[in-house]
C-alpha positions, 0 to 999 in steps of 0.5 A: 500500500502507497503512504498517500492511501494511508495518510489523512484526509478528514481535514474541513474542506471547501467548495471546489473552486478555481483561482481568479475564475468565474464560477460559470467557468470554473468547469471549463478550466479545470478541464482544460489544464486537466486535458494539458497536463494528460497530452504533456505527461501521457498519464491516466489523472485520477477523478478526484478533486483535491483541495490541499496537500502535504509533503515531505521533500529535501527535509522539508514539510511543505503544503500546497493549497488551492488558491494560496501561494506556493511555499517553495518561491512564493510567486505562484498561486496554486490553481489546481491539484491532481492525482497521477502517478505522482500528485501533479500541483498546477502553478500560475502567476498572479496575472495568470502567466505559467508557473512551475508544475511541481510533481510530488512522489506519493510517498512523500505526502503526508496528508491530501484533502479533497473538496467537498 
């Protein structure tokens, strides 16, 4: 059994919700960074909408929500999470530029919360 099924996942949750998006496109965008992040990386994404994460990566706890800052530069807003192979984090700028696209190894995350 992988450490991200074993991990918490009983934390309050909110409503599913993209960053600096109308709620009538909300739908839209999320399905269009799901279907770029399947043509970039060829994997299978897993239907789950995923609120928050927390992991353990150079010795280091670090946690990724939606809508708030990533920790690791502190200039891209975290706009969608997704679960692979590997959690797949989606980055933008502010202004909606491109952002990193972090990768983080199931068996480093310590706690995933989904949206309700």
């Amino acid at each position: 059994m992988a450490v991200a099924d074993t991990v918490a996942t009983n934390l309050t949750s909110m409503r599913f919700f993209i960053p600096h998006t109308s709620p009538v496109q909300e739908e839209e965008v999320y399905a269009g960074i799901k279907k770029a992040l399947l043509s970039q990386f060829r994997l299978p994404i897993v239907d789950r909408r995923i609120q928050s994460l927390s992991y353990f990566n150079s010795k280091r706890h670090w946690h990724a929500q939606v809508g708030q800052m990533e920790q690791q530069e502190r200039r891209y807003d975290v706009w969608a999470i997704f679960e692979s192979k590997q959690y797949i984090v989606f980055t933008r700028t502010p202004l909606g530029a491109a952002g990193p696209i972090i990768l983080v190894d199931k068996t480093e995350v310590t706690a995933v919360q989904d949206f309700e």
